[in-house]
N, C-alpha and C positions, 0 to 999 in steps of 0.2 A: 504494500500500500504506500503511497506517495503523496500524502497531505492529502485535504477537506479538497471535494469536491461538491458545486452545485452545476446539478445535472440537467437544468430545465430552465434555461430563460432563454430570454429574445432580443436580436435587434430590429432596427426598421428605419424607414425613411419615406413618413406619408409626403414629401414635396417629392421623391422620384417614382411612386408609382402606387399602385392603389390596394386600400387591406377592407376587401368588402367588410370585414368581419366588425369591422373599427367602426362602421359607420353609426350608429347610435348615440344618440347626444351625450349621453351619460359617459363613453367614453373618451369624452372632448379632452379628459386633463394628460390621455397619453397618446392624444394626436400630435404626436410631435418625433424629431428626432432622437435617435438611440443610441448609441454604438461603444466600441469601446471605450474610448475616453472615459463616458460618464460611466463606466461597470467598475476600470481599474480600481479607486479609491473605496470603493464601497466590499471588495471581496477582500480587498486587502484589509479591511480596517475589521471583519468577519472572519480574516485566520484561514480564510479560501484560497487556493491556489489554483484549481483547474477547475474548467468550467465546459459543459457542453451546450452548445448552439443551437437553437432548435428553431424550423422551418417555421414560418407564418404564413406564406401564401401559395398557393398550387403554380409554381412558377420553377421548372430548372435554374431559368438565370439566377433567382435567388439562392438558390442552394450553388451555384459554380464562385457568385460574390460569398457568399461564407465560407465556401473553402479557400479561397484566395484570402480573407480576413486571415484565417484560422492560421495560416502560413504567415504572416505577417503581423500575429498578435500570439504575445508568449501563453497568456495564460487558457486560450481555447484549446481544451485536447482533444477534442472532436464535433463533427457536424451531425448533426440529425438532420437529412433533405428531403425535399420531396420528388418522386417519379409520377408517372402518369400510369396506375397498378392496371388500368385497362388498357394500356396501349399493346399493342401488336409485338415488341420488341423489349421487355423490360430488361433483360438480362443487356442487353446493346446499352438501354438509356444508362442501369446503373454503371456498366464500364463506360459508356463516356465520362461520366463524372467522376469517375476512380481515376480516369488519362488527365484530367483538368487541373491548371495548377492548383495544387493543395490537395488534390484527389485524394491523397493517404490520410486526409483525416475525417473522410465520409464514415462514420461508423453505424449508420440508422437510416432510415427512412420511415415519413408519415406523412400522412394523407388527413385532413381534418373531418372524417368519419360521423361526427355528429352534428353535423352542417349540409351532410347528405338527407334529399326528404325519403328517402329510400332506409330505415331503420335498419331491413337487413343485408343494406350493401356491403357489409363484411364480408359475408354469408354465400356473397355469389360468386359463379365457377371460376369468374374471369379474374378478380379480386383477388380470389385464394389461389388462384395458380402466379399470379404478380407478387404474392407475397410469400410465393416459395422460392419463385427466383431470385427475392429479395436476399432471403434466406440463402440458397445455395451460391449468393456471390459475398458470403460471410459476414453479412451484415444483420444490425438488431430488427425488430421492426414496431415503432412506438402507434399504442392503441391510445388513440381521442375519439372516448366515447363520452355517454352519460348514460344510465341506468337501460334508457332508453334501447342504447344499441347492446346490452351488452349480450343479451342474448345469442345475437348473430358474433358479435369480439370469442365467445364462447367456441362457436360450431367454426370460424375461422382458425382458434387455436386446435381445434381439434383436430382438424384437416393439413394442422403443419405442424405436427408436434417435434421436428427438427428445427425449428423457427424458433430463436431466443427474441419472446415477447416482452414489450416492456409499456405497462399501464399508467396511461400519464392522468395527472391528479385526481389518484384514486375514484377513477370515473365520475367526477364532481357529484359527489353525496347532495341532496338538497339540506344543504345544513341550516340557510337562513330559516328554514319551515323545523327544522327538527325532527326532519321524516328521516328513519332509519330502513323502511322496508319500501319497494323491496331490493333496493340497493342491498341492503348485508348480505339477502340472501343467494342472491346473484354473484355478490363478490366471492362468497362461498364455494361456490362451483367454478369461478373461474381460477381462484387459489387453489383447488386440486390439481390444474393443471401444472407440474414442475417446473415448466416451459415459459412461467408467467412473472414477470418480477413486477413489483409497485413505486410508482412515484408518489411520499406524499408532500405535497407539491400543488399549488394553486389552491388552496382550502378558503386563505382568507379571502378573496372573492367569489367563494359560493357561500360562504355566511354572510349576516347584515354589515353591511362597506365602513358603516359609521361606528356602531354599538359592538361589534363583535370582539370575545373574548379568546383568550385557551380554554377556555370553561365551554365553550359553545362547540373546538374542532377537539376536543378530548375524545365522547365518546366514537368520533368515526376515527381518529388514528389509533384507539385502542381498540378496535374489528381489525383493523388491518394488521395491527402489531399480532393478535392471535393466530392471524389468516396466514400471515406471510414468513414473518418471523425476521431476528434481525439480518435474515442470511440471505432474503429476496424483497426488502426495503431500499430506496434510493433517495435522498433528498433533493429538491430541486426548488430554485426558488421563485420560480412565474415572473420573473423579474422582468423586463417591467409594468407587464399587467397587477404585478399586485399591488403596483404605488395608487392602486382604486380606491386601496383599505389599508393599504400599511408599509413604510418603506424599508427597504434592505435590510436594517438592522434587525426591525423589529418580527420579521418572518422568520430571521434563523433565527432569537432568543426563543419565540415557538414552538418552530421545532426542537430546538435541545430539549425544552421544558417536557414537550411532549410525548419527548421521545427518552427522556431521562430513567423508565422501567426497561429500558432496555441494559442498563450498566454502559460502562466505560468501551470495551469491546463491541458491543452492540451499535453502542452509536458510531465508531469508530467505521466500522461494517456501512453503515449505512450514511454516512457523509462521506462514504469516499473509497471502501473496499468494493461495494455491489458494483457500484457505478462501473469502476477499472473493469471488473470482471466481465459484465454482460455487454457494453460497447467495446468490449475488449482495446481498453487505452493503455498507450504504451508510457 
């Protein structure tokens, strides 16, 4: 293991090109630009060293400008990008971007899956054969669901149990409602699969943006903590989606807090051992 890792944030730049996703007024305070400059100061002053990148828009060129970041910035130790998993060619598309400057630091691929109005577009042929080629070009492959799809995230993993899956924040439980089912019990059957690792990671914007405490994401990272254990937990910190509810600091104090049943070695595991191990970073 090689220092704290956060496995889950983002850059962007809404003046060069467009994040349907962003459009909602409510996310006015982080239409803006991102990048590394404003990350340096904040991982460093959190005791973080490496960090992975993760895709925002269904766009290769986005994912080819991250890996050229990622070579050009010390502290990125890999990309999460996006492919097009229906296309004709996926095995082509991810070796182009492995030939691309920085290619060696593509460790993942993801597709924003619950943005799909198709629920079980995980679930179909075309999908799950893109995400085995994903899989057999040695790469992780990150699930953005909501309770919604996980049914199909489910029968997806099932169909590539060679595919090192990894569950990005913890399928956003509805926490601001305090509804635990039937998220737990879907998470349940997805944690039987071995094959499945969790991020927990972007919580405090599925509880209230304003009022929200550790009292409020206690009980869902304590289902996970039992589900997954500290040997298939990741930390990640939605950065900068979660400056909605809470900045830098104050999401890893959080998660330590939250994750402090785990001991010293557990959290250890999970800021930064899981991560190395399942994007395999060198």
């Amino acid at each position: 293991m090689s220092g704290r890792i956060d496995a889950h944030h983002h850059f962007w730049n809404p003046e060069e090109a467009d994040y349907p996703w962003m459009a909602p007024e409510a996310l006015a305070p982080i239409r803006r630009p991102f990048g590394p400059r404003d990350m340096a100061p904040l991982i460093a002053a959190a005791g973080i060293s490496r960090t992975v990148l993760v895709q925002t828009r269904s766009d290769m060129e986005e994912t080819c400008q991250f890996l050229a970041m990622a070579q050009e910035t010390a502290f990125i130790a890999g990309v999460v990008g996006w492919v097009d998993l229906t296309g004709p060619d996926v095995e082509g598309a991810v070796a182009e971007l492995q030939r691309a400057p920085g290619g060696a630091f593509l460790k993942g691929i993801r597709h924003q899956a619950h943005d799909e109005e198709d629920a079980g577009w995980l679930a179909r042929p075309d999908v799950i054969e893109g995400i085995a080629a994903v899989g057999r070009a040695g790469l992780a492959y990150d699930l953005l669901v909501r309770e919604r799809e996980l049914p199909a995230a489910i029968r997806c993993v099932d169909a590539n149990p060679d595919v090192r899956f990894v569950l990005d924040h913890m399928a956003k439980p509805r926490i601001a409602e305090g509804a635990m089912e039937p998220w737990s019990s879907l998470m349940a059957e997805l944690a039987a699969r071995p094959n499945v690792w969790c991020k927990v990671s972007g919580l405090v914007t599925e509880a209230d943006w304003k009022r929200w405490g550790v009292h409020d994401l206690a009980p869902y990272v304590a289902r996970v903590i039992a589900l997954f254990g500290s040997e298939r937990l990741i930390f990640g910190s939605d950065w900068p989606v979660c400056l909605l509810a809470a900045d830098y600091e104050r999401v890893v104090l959080a998660a330590e807090e939250l994750l402090a049943p785990l001991g010293e070695y557990g959290r250890t595991r999970v800021f930064g051992g899981n991560a190395a191990h399942v994007y395999q970073l060198v």
